[in-house]
N, C-alpha and C positions, 0 to 999 in steps of 0.2 A: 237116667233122669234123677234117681233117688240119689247119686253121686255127684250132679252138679247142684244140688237142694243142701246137701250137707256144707261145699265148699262154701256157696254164697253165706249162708247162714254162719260157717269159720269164720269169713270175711268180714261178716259183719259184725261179730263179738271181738275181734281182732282191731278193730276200727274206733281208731279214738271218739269218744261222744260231744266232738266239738258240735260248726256250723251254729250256732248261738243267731237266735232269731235276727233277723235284718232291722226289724221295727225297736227292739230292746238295742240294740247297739248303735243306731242312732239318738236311741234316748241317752246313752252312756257319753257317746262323743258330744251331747249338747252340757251336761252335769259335769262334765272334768275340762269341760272348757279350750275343749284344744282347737276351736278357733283362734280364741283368744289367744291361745301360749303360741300361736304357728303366726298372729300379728304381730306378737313382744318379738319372736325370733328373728323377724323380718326386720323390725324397729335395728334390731341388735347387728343384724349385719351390716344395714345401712349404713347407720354408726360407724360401723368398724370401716367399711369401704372408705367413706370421707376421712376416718383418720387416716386410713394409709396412701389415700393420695395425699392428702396437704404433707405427711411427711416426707413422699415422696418429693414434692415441692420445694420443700424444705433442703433435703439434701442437693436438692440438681438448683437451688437459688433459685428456682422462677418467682417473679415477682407476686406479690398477694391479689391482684387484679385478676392479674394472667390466670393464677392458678384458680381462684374462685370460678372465675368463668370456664376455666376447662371442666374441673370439676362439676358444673352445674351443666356440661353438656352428656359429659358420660353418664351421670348418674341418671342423667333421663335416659340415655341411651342402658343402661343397667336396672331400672326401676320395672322397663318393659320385658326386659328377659326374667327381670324375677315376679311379675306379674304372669308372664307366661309360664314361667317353670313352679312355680310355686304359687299359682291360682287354689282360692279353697274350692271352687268348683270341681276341679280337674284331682286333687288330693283326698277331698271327702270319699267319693265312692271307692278308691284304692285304698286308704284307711278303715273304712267301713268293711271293707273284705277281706282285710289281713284280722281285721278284730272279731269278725263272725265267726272266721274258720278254726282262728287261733283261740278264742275263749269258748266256752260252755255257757249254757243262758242262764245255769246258777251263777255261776260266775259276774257275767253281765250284771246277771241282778241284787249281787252282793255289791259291785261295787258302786251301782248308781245308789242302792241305799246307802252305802255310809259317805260316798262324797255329795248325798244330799242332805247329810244331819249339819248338825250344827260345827262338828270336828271336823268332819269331809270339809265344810266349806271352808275354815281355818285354814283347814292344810293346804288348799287350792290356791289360797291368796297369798300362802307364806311359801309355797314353791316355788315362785322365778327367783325370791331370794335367796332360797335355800341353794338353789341350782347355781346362782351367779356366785356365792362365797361358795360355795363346791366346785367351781370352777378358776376363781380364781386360785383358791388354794392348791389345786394341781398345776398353776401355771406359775406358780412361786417355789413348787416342789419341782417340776420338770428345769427349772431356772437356776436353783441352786447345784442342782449335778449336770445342766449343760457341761461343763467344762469337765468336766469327766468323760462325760461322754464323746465329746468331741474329741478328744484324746485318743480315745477308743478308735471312734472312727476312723483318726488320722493315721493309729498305728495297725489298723487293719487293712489301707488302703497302702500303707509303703510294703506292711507284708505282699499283699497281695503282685503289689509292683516289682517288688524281689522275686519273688514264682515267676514273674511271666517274662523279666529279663535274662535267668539264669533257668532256664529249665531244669526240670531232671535228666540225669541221663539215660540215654534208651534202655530196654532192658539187657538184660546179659543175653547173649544167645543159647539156646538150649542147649547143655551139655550133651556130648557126641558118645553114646557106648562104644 
């Protein structure tokens, strides 16, 4: 007994001091606003889905009629997969569990104090910007060494095609004493 007393008690000094109160980290997820950031993102693909049909459109020449009205059939048809996949109902409580387990209720309660002064909320309002020229700028950086890369890829797939047209050849057989 005094030997399963000691393990549990290793175990529990061995044990990270997460699990961060339930009630403190929904006060956290209401102060950093990630409703709000999970509507902008939502905004954000939307966006992006209609650009790549209408260019889509664009290239195969469907007419501007045609393609607006397809468009405005998928997109309800996609609005409801992304209301089902991306519900905050359905996201809150799996976010709320990833941040209990994963933070400490010092933690929690460091951070809703400072993104609730006056600099927290600065920073709040200035993050989708921040995020979007953070973003853009890796997609201007990934964009200037495409072609490198693709290079790359092009001369790793004829290697690879040289291997599997010309094998090696088998082994030697083992020399005979």
């Amino acid at each position: 007994m005094r030997i399963a007393t000691v393990l549990v008690a290793a175990l529990l000094a061995a044990s990270p001091a997460f699990a961060a109160d339930a009630k403190k980290v929904g006060r956290m997820i209401e102060v950093l606003q990630i409703r709000q950031a999970m509507d902008q993102m939502r905004e954000v693909m939307t966006t992006n889905i209609k650009k790549n049909l209408r260019e889509e459109c664009t290239r195969a020449g469907t007419a501007d009629e045609l393609c607006e009205k397809a468009i405005g059939e998928r997109m309800t048809a996609m609005d409801k997969i992304l209301d089902e996949g991306l519900s905050w109902d359905a996201i809150r409580p799996e976010l709320a569990a990833i941040y209990a387990r994963t933070l400490t209720d010092e933690e929690v309660d460091s951070a809703v104090a400072y993104y609730s002064s006056p600099a927290g909320k600065s920073l709040l309002t200035k993050l989708p910007a921040l995020m979007k020229a953070g973003s853009e700028l890796g997609q201007q950086r990934v964009a200037a060494i495409m072609p490198r890369l693709q290079a790359e890829a092009q001369a790793a797939a004829k290697q690879i095609d040289a291997a599997s047209t010309n094998p090696p050849p088998p082994p030697a057989p083992p020399a005979q004493h």
